[in-house]
N, C-alpha and C positions, 0 to 999 in steps of 0.2 A: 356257657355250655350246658345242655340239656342233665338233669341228674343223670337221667337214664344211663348216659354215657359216662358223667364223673364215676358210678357206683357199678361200670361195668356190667350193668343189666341186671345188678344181684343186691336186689329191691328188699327181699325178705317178708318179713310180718311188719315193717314200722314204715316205710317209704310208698306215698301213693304219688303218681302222677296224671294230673288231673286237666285238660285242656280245654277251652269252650270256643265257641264264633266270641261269647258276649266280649273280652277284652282283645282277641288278637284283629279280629274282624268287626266290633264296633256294632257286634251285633244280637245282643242281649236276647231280643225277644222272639229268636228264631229257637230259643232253645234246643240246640245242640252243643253235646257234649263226650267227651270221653272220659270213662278213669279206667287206668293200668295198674294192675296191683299184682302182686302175686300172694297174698296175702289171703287163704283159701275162706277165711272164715268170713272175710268181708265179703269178699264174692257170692258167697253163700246166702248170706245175708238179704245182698243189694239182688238177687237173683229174683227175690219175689217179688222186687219194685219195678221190676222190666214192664209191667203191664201197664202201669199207672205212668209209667216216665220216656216209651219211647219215641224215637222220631219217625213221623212219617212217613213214608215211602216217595212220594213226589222231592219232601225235603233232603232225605239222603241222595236222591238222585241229583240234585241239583249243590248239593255241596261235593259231593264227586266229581262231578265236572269241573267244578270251580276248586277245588283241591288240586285234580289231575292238572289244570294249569299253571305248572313251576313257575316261569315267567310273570305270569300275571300276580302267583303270590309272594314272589321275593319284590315285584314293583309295586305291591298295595304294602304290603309290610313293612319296606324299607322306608315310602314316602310315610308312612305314618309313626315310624322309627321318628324321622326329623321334627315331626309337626308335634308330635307328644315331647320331644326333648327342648323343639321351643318353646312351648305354654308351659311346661316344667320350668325353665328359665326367665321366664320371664314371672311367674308367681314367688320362686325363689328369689329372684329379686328385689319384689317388691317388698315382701316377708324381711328381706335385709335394712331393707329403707325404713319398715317400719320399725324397726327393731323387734321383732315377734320371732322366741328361738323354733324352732320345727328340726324336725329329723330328715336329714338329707335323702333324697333319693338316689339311687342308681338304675332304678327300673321302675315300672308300674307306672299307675296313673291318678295316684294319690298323694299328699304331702299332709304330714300329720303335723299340728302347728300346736302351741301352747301360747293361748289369749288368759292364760287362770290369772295374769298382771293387770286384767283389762275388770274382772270378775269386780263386781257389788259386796261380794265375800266368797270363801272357798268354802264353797258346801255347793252340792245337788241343786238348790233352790237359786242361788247366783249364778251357775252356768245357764240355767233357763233362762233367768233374766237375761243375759248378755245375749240368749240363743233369738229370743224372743224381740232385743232390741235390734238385731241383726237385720230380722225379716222387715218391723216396723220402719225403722230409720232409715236402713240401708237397700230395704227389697234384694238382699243376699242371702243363700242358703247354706251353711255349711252341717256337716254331719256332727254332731257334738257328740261327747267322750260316752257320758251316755248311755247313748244310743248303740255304743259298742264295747260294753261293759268296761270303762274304763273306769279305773277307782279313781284318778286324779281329776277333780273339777277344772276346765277351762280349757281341756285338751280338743283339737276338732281336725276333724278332715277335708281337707279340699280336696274337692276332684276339679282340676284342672284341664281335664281331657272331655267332659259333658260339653261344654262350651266352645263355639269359636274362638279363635284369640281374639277376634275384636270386643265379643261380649266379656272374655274372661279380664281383659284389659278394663273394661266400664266398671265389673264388680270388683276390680280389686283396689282399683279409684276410688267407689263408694267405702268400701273394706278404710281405706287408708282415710280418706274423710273420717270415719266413724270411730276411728281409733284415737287421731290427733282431737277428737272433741271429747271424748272420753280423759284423755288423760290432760287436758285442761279444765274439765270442769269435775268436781264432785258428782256423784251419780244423784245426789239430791238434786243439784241442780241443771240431770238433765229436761228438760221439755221440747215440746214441738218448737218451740223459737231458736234452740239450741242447734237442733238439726235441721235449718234451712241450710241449704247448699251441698247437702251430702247426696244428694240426687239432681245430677245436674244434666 
């Protein structure tokens, strides 16, 4: 249920609600967006940003129409309802198999994973390593902790939802290759002969 509704409309100065194309619509680079606030000093604020930030006129026209079509948006939203809840299930899966703990999801299009077991050591410098051996070994991208000011080295994000499930299946193959060699060899001795078959 939408906050708006949990909190009865009565938002305050602490409650923003904020919506875009990029996550419900798959569509980032149209940037459009809304924020609801009642919150006057933000308003205020964000009032002098309207110049530098807003949408088009051909683009509100055509998300208006595309809005106005109930139909079409409870059968684009629900079909992608399913297809984000499989690739969510099926990355939670494989995260199970490999034994790698993450924080569950109930929404969204992210799963935060904890690889710091996987680390050369726990510091800043070991997560690059492992970030780095990701790209090299594996040609997989994850977002690392990082990158999102996390203090805990080894923490990353997958976005599960960038990807087909077919690709997301390939990179999580590679993922699991790259793990099971990891935790049988010493990071001394990983090299290029190490990781023949992680990209298959």
């Amino acid at each position: 249920e939408s906050v708006l509704r949990t909190l009865d409309n009565d938002l305050r100065n602490d409650v923003h609600h904020v919506w875009a194309l990029s996550k419900d619509f798959g569509a980032s680079g149209f940037r459009f967006a809304s924020l609801y606030t009642q919150n006057r000093q933000l308003l205020s604020a964000l009032a002098n940003l309207n110049i530098f930030s807003g949408v088009s006129h051909p683009m509100q026209a055509m998300m208006a129409e595309v809005l106005r079509d109930d139909d079409f948006v409870y059968r684009f939203v629900e079909t992608s309802r399913q297809r984000i809840r499989r690739s969510y299930e099926m990355c939670a899966s494989r995260l199970d198999e490999m034994v790698i703990p993450y924080t569950r999801a109930t929404s969204g299009i992210f799963v935060y994973a904890d690889f710091s077991s996987l680390l050369p050591e726990q510091s800043p410098e070991g997560e690059a390593r492992f970030t780095e051996l990701l790209l090299d070994a594996a040609k997989v991208i994850l977002t690392p902790g990082q990158a999102q000011h996390d203090l805990r080295p080894g923490m990353y994000r997958i976005c599960y939802t960038f990807v087909s499930p077919e690709l997301l299946d390939v990179a999580l193959a590679r993922l699991d290759r790259l793990v099971v060699k990891i935790r049988r060899c010493h990071w001394d001795n990983l090299n290029t002969t190490t990781f023949k078959g992680i990209i298959e």
